[in-house]
C-alpha positions as CSV (number, residue, x, y, z in Angstrom):
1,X,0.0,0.0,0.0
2,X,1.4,3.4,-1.1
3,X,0.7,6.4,1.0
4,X,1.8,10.2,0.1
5,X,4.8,11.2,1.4
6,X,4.9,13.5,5.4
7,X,4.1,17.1,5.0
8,X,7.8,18.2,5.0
9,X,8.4,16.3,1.8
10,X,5.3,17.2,0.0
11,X,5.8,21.0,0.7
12,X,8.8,20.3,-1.6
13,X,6.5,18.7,-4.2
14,X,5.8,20.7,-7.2
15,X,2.4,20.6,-8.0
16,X,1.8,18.8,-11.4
17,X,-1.8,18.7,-11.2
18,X,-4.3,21.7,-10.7
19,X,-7.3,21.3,-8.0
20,X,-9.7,20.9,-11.5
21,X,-7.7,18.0,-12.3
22,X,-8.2,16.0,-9.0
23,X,-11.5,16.8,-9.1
24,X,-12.1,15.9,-12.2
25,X,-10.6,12.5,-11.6
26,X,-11.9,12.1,-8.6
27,X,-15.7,13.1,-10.0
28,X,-15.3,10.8,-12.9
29,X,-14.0,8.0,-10.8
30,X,-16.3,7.8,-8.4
31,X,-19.4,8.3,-11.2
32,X,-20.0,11.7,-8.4
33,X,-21.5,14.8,-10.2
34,X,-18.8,17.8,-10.3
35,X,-21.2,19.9,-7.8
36,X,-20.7,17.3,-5.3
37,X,-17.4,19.2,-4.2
38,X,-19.2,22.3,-3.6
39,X,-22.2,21.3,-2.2
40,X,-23.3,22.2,1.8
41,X,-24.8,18.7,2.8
42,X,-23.9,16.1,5.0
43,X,-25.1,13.2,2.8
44,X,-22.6,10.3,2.2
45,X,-21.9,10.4,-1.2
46,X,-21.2,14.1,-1.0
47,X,-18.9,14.0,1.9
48,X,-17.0,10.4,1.2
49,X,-16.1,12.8,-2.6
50,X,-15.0,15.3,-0.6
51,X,-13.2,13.5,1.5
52,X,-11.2,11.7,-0.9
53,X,-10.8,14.8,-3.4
54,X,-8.8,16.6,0.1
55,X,-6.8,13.2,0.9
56,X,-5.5,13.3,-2.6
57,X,-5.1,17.4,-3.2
58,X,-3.2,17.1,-0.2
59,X,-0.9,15.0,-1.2
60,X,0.0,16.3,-4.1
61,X,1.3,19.2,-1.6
62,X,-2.0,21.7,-1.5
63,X,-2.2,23.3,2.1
64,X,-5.0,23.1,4.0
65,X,-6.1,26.7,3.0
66,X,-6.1,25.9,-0.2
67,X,-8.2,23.1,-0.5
68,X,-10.8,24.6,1.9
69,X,-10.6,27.5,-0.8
70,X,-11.6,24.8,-3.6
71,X,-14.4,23.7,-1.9
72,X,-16.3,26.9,-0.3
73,X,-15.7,25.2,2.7
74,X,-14.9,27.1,6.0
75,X,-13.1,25.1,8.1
76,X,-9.3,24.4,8.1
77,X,-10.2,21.3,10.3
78,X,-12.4,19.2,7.4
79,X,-9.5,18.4,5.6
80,X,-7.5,17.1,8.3
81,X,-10.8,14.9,9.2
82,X,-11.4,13.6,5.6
83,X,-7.4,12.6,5.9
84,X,-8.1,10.2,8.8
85,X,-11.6,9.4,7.3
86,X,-9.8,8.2,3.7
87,X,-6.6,6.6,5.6
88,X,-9.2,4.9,7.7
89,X,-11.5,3.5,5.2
90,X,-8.1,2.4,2.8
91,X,-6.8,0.8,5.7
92,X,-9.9,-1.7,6.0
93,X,-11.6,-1.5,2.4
94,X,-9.4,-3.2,-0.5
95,X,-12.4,-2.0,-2.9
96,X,-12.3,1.9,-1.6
97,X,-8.1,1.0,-1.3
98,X,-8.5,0.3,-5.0
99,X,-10.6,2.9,-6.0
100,X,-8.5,5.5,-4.5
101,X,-5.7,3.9,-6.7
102,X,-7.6,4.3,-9.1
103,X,-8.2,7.8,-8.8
104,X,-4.0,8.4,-8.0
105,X,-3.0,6.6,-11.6
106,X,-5.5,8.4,-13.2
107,X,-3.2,11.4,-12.1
């Protein structure tokens, strides 16, 4: 299992892919409608895209600030949380582990 690299190393990172393009990979992957990223609900669907869309923007070396910015989101704190949430669900889901793959190669 390949995880992103810490947060001192990806800082280094330059960024070869814009926020559009990890959404759009993300959206298509996961058959999600575009407006999922921006939407204000708490419905599964919405918030598992989300979720993976910040796991991978951050590690292709996005801040924080940044992806909240993407997403008309307000709080520094989701993207942290959808970190864990992703990790989590890779750790004990092999499909989710390979969609998430998926999603990276695509990239």
């Amino acid at each position: 299992m390949m995880r992103f690299k810490s947060v001192s190393q990806s800082k280094r990172i330059i960024r070869a892919k814009s926020l559009m393009e990890i959404a759009t990979a993300v959206t298509s992957t996961t058959k999600a409608p575009m407006k999922y990223l921006w939407e204000k609900t708490r419905r599964r669907e919405v918030a598992e895209t989300k979720q993976i869309f910040s796991f991978i923007a951050y590690g292709f070396g996005y801040t924080h600030k940044q992806i909240v910015a993407f997403l008309h989101q307000k709080e520094l704190s989701n993207v942290s949380h959808s970190k864990k949430q992703v990790q989590n669900q890779i750790d004990v889901d092999p499909k989710f582990s390979e969609m998430v793959e998926r999603i990276k190669k695509k990239l």
